[in-house]
N, C-alpha and C positions, 0 to 999 in steps of 0.2 A: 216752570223754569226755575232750575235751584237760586237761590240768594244770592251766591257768588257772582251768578251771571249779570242777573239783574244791577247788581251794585257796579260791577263793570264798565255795563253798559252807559248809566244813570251818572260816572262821573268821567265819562270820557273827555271832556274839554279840560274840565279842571285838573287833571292828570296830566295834561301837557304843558300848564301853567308849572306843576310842580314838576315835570324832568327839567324845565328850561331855568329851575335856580341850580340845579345838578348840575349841567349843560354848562353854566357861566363861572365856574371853577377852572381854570388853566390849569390841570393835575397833569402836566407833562414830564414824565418819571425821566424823560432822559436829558434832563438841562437843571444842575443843580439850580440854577435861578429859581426853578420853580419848588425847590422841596418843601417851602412852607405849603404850597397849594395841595402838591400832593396830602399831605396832613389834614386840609382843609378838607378834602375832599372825603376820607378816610372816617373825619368827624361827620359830616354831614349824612354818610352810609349810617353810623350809628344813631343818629340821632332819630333818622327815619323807621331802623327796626325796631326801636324803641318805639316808639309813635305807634307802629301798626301791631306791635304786642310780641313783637317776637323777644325771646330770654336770652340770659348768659353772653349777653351784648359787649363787645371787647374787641381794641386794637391792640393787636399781639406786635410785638417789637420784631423784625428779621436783623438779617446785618445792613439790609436798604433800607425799603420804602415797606411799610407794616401792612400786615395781612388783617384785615377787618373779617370777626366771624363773630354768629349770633346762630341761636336754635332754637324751636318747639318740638318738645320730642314727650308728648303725649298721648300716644297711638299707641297704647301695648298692643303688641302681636301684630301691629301692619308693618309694613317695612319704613325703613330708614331713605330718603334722597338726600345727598347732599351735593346743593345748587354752587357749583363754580362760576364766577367772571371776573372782569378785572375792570377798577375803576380810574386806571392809569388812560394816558392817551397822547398819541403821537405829535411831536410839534407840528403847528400850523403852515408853518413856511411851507411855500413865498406865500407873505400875505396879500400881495398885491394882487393876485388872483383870484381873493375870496370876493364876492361878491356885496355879502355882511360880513361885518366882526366874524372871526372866528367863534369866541365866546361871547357872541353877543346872539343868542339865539332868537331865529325867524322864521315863520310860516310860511310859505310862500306854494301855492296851487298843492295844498295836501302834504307838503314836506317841511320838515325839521330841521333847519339848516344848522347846524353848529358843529365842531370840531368833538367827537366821544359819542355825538348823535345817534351814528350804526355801531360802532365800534368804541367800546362793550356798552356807553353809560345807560342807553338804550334800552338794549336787552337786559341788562343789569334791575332794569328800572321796573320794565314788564316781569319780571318775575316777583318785586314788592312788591307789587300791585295786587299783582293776583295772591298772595299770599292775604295780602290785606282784606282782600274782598270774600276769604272765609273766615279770616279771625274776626273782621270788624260784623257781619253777618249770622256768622254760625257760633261764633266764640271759640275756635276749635279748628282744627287741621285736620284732614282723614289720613292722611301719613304722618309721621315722622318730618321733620326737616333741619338740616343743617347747610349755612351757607358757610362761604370761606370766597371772598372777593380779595384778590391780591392788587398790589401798585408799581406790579413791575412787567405786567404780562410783554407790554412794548419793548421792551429791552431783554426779552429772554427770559423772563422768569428767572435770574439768576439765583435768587436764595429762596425760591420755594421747595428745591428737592430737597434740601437743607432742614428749613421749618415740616415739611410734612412729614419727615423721618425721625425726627424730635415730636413730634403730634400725632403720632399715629392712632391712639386713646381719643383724638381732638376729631378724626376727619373719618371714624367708621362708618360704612353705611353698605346699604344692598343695592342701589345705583349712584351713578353722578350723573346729574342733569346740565348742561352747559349749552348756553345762548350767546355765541361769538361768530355764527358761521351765515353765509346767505341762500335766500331760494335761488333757484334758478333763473324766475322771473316773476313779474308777479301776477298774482292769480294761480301759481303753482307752489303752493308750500310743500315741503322735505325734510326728512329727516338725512343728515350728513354721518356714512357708516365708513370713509374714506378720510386722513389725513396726511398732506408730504410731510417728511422730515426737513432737517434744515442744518446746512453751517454757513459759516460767514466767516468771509477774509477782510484783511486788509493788506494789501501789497504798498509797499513804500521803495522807490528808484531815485537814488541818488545819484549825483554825477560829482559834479566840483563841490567846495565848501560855500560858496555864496551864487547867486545870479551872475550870469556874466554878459557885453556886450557881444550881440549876435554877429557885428560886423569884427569888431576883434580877436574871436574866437570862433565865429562859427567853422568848421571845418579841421578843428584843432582836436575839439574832443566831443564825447557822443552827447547826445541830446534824449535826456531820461523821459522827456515825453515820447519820442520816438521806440525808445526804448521798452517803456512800458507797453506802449501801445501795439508791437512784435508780440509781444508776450501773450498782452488779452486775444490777437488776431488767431493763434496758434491753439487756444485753449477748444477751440470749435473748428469743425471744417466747412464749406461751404454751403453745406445742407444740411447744418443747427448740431450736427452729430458730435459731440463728448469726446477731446482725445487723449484725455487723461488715462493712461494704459491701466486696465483694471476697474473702471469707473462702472461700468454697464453687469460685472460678472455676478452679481447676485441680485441685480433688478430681476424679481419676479412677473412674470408672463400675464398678462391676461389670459383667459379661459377661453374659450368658443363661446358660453352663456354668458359670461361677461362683458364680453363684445357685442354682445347680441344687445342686452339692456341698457347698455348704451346706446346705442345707436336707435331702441325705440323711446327715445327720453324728450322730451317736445324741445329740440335745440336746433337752431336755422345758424349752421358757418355764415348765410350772408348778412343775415343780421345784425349775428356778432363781432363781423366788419363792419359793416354801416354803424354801429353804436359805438364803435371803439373810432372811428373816424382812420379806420388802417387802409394803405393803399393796394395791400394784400394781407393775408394769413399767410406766416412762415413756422415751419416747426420740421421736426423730424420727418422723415419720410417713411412712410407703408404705415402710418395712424392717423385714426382722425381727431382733429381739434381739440374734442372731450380728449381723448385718450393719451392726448401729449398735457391737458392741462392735469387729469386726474391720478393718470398710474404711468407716465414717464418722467422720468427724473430733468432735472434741467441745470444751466447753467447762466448764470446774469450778470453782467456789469450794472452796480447800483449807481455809483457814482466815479466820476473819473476828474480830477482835478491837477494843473499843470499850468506853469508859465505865469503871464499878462492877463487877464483876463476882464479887466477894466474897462470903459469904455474909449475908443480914441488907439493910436498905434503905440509902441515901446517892442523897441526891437530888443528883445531880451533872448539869450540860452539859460533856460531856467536852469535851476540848480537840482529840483525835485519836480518828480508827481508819484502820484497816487492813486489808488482804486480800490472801492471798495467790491468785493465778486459776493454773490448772493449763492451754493448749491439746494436743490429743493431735492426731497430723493424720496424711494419707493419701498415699499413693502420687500424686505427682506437688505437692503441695503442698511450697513451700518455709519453712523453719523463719523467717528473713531476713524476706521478706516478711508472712510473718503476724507476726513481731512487730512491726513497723513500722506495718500497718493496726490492730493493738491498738493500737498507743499512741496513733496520731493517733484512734483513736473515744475511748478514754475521754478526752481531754485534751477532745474535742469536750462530751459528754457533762457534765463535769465544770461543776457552776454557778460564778461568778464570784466566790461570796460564802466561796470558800475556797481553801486553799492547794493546789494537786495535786502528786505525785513518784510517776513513774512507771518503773517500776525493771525491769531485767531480770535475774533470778537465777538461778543454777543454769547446768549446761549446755544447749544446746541438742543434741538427737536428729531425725536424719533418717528420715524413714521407711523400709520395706527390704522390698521383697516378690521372691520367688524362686522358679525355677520347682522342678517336683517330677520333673523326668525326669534330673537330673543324674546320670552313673553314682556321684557320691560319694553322690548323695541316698539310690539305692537302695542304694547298698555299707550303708549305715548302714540303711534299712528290714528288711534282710535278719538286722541285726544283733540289731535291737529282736524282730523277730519268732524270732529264736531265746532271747533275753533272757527275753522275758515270754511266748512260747508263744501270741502272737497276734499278727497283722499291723497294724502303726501305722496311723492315720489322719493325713491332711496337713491343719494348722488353723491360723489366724494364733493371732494372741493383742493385746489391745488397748494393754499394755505397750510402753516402750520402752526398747530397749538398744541407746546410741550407738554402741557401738564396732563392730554389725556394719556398719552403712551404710559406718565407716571404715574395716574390712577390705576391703568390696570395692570400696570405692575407690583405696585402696591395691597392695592385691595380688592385685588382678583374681582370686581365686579363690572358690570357695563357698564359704558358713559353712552347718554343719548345728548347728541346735537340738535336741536330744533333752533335754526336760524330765522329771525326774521328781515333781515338784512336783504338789499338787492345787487347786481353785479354794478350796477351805475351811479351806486348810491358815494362812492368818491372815500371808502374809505384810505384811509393814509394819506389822500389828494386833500387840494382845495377843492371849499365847498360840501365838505361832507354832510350829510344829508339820513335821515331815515322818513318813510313812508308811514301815515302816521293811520291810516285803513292797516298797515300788514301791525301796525304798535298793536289795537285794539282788537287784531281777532288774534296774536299774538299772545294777551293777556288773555281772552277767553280759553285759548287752547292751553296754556299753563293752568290757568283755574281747572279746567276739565281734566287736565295731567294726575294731577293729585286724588281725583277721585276712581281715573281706573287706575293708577298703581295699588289705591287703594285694594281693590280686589284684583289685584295679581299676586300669585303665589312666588315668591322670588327665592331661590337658595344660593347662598351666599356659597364659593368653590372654597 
């Protein structure tokens, strides 16, 4: 058994002692409150690659929250990885749903409960480990490595296209390796060669300058939650279908063989009712389930806010509401253009008897779909299958993560996904959670990564 493994194996408990001081940092990138944590967090990444021997250890300043990068890059003639994640993480809210502390991390029947858990601090975590388990081992790396962990992944990534276009000298390599995405289920580890793109609104409906008494004006003037709520009804028809004129014209088609691989991929629709606790499955029509989550585009209300909402009556005509719309979109659609045909439909939409502001938030994400014969694809298939003792399935996933569309447009080379993450594991939710069986063959199989990249021939385009 190589060294790596064994050391692996050998400090699996104590390993989980050290994510849960990582775990107890509230790095939540998108509530200034928290920007000392983020910082906190950012030191604590270095202080750890330090520790396990990695070089050139450094928080690089953005116009945000700082990108933490460190490397061993003494492998002449093997190839280069450089390992992406993000050590940011979503507010907790509502807390009254968590079961523990958010950042108070607990075990509980094989799981990891804290808030960063799956999402990324997790996989973030499993890839030091396994780094650690040949430096501290073997004294020495069989590839090349470079990480670059950002602090804004939750919010868009807004100033990493920025820093990586100023760094381009900083982030070369002949793959990227990145740990943010989930299996399917567990007991079936993946490799993820599919990602949606993404933009994000905010609609804002005005009526009067202040709140007003519902008895003394109701009937006088419109009522912007009414309003709104016309708006979001219209944006969909009654069977989930897009009617943003032009929304669908360059969604790319699934294949005959691509329907087919879906469809032999071990996934039960009734399950995935039963675990989501839905009264039914709704989605587009003539697709199934997978194929509306992975390669159909979509449309979402995230949030919807308006009027009283307090406990107890107040007869109020509010003055505003609000919504935030989520689009997720597909292979060959552009981010640009869909926001543009959103804004000119709702501004169309939009009655005259109120104010409209129609907002673009967050970053925007491109779609990224990738083939599965790459020899880095399988250097890594080969890896998973010696990790967890069974051969990976290839699955999109209906998430998006900007920064891969940016890697490979940048540095023309692959990105592999190996998620260990599961669909119920509560990321973004209360209770977020990771599996801590998928943490430990998850570290094996990144140990083992590194050794057949090692002997994979890689040419850089």
């Amino acid at each position: 058994m190589h060294p790596a493994i064994t050391y692996i194996q050998e400090k699996r408990d104590s390993f989980v002692e050290e994510l849960k001081a990582f775990l107890r940092i509230p790095s939540v990138s998108t509530k200034s409150e928290h920007t000392g944590d983020v910082q906190k967090a950012a030191e604590w990444l270095t202080a750890e690659m330090r520790a396990i021997g990695l070089e050139h250890v450094q928080i690089l300043p953005t116009a945000g929250h700082p990108v933490v990068y460190a490397d061993w890059l003494h492998a002449p003639g093997k190839p280069t990885a450089l390992i992406y994640g993000h050590y940011d993480v979503q507010p907790p809210e509502p807390l009254d749903l968590w079961i523990t502390g958010p950042f108070e991390p607990t075990v509980r029947n094989g799981e990891l409960y804290a808030r960063g858990a799956v999402d990324d601090k997790g996989q973030v975590f499993m890839h030091l480990k396994a780094l650690e388990a040949h430096l501290k081992t073997q004294g020495a790396l069989p590839v090349n490595v470079k990480l670059l962990i950002e602090g804004e992944e939750e919010i868009g990534s807004p100033n990493l296209d920025p820093f990586l276009l100023k760094r381009l000298d900083l982030i070369g390599a002949d793959v990227v390796v990145i740990s943010d995405t989930a299996m399917m289920a567990k007991g079936v580890p993946g490799i993820t060669h599919g990602l949606r793109g993404l933009v994000y609104f905010q609609i804002d409906v005005e009526g009067t300058k202040s709140d007003l008494h519902s008895g003394g004006f109701g009937g006088a003037v419109i009522n912007p939650a009414f309003a709104l709520a016309q708006i979001l009804a219209q944006l969909k028809d009654r069977n989930g279908r897009i009617t943003i004129p032009g929304f669908y014209d360059e969604v790319r088609k699934l294949s005959a063989e691509e329907r087919r691989a879906m469809g032999r991929l071990p996934f039960s629709e009734k399950k995935f009712q039963k675990d989501l606790g839905a009264p039914a499955l709704f989605g587009e029509k003539g697709f199934t389930t997978l194929e509306r989550l992975w390669a159909r585009p979509t449309l979402e209300v995230n949030g919807l806010v308006s009027g009283f909402i307090g406990e107890g009556a107040k007869t109020v005509l509010p003055a505003r509401a609000m919504a935030k719309v989520s689009m997720r979109l597909v292979p060959d659609q552009d981010p640009a253009k869909i926001a543009r045909l959103f804004t000119q439909h709702v501004k169309r939409l939009c009655p005259k008897t109120v104010r409209l502001k129609v907002t673009e938030i967050s970053g925007r994400g491109m779609p990224w779909l990738a083939p599965t014969d790459h020899p880095a694809t399988q250097a890594m298939a080969r890896a998973i299958q010696k990790g967890f003792g069974k051969q990976p399935v290839f699955t999109r996933t209906g998430g998006t993560i900007p920064v891969v569309a940016t890697f490979t447009r940048l540095l023309k080379v692959p990105s592999l996904l190996m998620g260990i993450g599961l669909p119920n594991e509560n990321a973004h939710a209360p209770n977020e959670k990771l599996d801590l069986d998928n943490l430990h063959h998850g570290m094996l199989s990144a140990a083992h990564l590194w050794n057949e990249l090692a002997d994979t021939k890689l040419i850089r385009s």
